[in-house]
N, C-alpha and C positions, 0 to 999 in steps of 0.2 A: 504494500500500500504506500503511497505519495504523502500519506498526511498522518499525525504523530498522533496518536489517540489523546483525547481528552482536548483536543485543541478544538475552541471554539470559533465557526466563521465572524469576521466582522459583522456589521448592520451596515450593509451598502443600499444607496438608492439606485437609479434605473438608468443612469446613467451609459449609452454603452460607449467601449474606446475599443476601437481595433486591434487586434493582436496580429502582430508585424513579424514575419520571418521566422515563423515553428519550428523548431528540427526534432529530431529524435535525441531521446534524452540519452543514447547511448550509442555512438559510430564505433566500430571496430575494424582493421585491417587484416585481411590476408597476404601474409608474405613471401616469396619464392626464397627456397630456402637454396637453391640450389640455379642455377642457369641451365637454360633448354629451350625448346619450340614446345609453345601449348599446341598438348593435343585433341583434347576435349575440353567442352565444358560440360560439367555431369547436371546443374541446373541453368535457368534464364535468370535475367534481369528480375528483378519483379517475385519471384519465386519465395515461399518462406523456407527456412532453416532451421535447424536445431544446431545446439553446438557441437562440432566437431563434423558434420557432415560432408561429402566431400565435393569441394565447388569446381575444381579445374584438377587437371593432370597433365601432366608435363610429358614429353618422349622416354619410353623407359623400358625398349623394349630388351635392352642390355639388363638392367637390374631387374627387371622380370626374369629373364631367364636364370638368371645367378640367384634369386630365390627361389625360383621352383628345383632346380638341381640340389641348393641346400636343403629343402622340404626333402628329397627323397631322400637324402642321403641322411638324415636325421630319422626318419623313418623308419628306415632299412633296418634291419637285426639279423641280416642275411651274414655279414661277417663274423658276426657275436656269434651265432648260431652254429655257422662253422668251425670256431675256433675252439665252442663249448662241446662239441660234438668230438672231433680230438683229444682234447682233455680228457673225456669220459672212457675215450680209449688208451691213453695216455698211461692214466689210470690203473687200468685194469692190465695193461704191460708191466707195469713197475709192482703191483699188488704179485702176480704172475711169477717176476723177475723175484722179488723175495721168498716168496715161498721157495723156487727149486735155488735159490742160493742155499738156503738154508739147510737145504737136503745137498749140498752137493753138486747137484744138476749141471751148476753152470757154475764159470768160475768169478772172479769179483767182478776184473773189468769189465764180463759181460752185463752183471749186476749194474753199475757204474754206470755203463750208456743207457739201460732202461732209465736209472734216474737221473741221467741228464737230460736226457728226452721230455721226462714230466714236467724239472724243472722249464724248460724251453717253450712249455708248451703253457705252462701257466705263465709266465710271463707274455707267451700270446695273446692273454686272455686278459691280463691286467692291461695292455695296450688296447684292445679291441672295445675295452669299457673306457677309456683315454679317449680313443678315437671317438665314442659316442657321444661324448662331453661337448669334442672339438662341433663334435656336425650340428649337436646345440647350438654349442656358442654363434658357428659360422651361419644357422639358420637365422637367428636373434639379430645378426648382422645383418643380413641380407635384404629380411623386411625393414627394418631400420632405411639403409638405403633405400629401398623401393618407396616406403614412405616419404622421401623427401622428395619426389618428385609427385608429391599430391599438394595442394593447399584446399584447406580443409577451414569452415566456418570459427571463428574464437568465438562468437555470441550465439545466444537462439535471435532471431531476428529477420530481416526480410534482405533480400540481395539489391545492394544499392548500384553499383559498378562493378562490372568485371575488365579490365583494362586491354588487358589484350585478349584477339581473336584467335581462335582454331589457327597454326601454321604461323603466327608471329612468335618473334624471342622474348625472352626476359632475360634479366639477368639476376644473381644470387641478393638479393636485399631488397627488390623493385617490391611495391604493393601491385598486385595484379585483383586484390578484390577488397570492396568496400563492403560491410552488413553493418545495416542499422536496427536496432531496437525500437520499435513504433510503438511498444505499448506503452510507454509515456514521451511525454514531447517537454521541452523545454524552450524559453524562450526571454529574451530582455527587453523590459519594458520600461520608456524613458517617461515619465511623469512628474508632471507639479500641481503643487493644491495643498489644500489643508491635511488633506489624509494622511500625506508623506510625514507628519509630528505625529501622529498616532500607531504607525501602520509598523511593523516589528518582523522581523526573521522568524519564519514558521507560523505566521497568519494564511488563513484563506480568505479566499479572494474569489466571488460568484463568478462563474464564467458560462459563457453558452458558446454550440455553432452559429456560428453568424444567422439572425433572421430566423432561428428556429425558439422558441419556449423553453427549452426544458434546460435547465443547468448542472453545474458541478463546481465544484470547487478547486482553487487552482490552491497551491501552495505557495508561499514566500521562501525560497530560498534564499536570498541575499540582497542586501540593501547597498550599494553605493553612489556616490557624488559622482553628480556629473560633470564632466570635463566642460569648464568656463562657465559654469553654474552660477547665475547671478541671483536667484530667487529660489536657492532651495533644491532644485530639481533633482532627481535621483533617477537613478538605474535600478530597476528592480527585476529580480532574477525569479523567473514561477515557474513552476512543473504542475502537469497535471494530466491525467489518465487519457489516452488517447482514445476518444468515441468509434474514431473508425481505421484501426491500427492496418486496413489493408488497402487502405486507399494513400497514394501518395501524399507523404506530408505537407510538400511544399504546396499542395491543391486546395485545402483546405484551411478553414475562415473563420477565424473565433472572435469572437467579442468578450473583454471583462465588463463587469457592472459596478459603476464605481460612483461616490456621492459625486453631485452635484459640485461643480467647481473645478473636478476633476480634469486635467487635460495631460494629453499625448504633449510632452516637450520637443523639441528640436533638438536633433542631436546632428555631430559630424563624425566623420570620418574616424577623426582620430581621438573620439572617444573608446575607451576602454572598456568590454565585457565588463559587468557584476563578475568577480571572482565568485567560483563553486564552493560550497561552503566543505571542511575539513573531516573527515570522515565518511 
């Protein structure tokens, strides 16, 4: 929720004042972690998201293959298997090899090569569980790389830009995708009037779609002075719940409802954002 319980709305009259330049209260980028030619895009423009989903994919068809060879070969128990299956005979040579030592049968050295042989064959078997490690390790690696030629959503959110097309390059740091969060919007609002001595960080503030009845509440997130402020004037920073989170932001039309006196200031260029409040 946008608004901190127990916080009461002001008493505004019917005043209404435009609400200029909305955004989403939340932009995120996707970054190429890696240089290549995009070669799909897995959604559109316009599209919604969840986090982590996957927006573009890069050429990959080298670290594809060097993943799926480590998948088999990670898989595989085919050398374990043969290594454990000698052992087993190994084994039963050297079990064998003791008995008719013992009687006689045979003389040391031939005693000696049975169990050099076991020895040999169990250190087969202690590398063959080594190697299974390794094809771990090298599979863990593999998707690793392969992953890096994905860029994948950081927010749940809606897809604002994806920068390049199918068959253009990037390069390793480039943003190739924009997702914004629409289910709240935020925005700064330059005003003068009496309300500005009353009005306090974490006040609400009546709001409606432009021309429509029905309202909500915006939030005060941050109060500052405006740049050559002669009469008071402030920047006031609101957030409040987006009505129609799937229609473009920049498309749609809010009004606050503010007392009487109230007015939209004049601002320039080079005033300053209301800083985001800490935490």
């Amino acid at each position: 929720m946008l608004f901190l319980a127990g916080t009461a709305a002001l008493s505004f009259g019917q005043t209404p004042l435009a609400v200029k330049d909305p955004k989403p209260a939340a932009i995120e980028f996707g970054y190429s972690r890696e240089g290549g030619q995009v070669e799909t895009w897995e959604v559109e423009v316009g599209d919604g998201v969840a986090a982590g989903d996957l927006i573009v994919k890069l050429d990959h068809a080298r670290q594809l293959h060097a993943y799926e060879a480590a998948k088999l070969k990670a898989e595989s128990d085919a050398q374990l298997e043969s290594i454990l299956g000698e052992m087993k005979q190994k084994s039963a040579a050297l079990a064998d090899s003791q008995f008719r030592f013992r009687r006689r049968q045979i003389s040391e050295w031939q005693h000696q090569i049975a169990q050099g042989e076991a020895d040999a064959t169990r250190g087969k078997v202690s590398q063959a569980y080594l190697n299974k490690k390794l094809a771990k390790l090298d599979l863990e690696l593999a998707e690793k790389l392969l992953e890096m030629r994905s860029i994948r959503s950081p927010i749940q959110g809606t897809i604002v830009k994806i920068a390049q097309r199918p068959g253009e390059r990037v390069n390793a740091g480039d943003i190739v995708v924009t997702v914004a969060d629409t289910t709240n919007i935020v925005t700064d609002i330059p005003l003068s009037g009496q309300i500005l001595k009353s009005l306090q960080v974490g006040a609400s503030i009546p709001l409606r779609v432009a021309g429509s009845g029905a309202t909500q509440l915006a939030r005060v997130l941050s109060i500052a002075p405006l740049d050559g402020a002669k009469n008071g004037e402030k920047l006031v920073k609101i957030a409040f719940t987006n009505p129609e989170p799937d229609q473009p932001v920049d498309s749609q039309q809010y009004e606050l409802l503010m007392p009487e006196g109230t007015k939209l200031a004049p601002i320039t260029k080079a005033t300053a954002a209301a800083p985001a409040p800490k935490g």
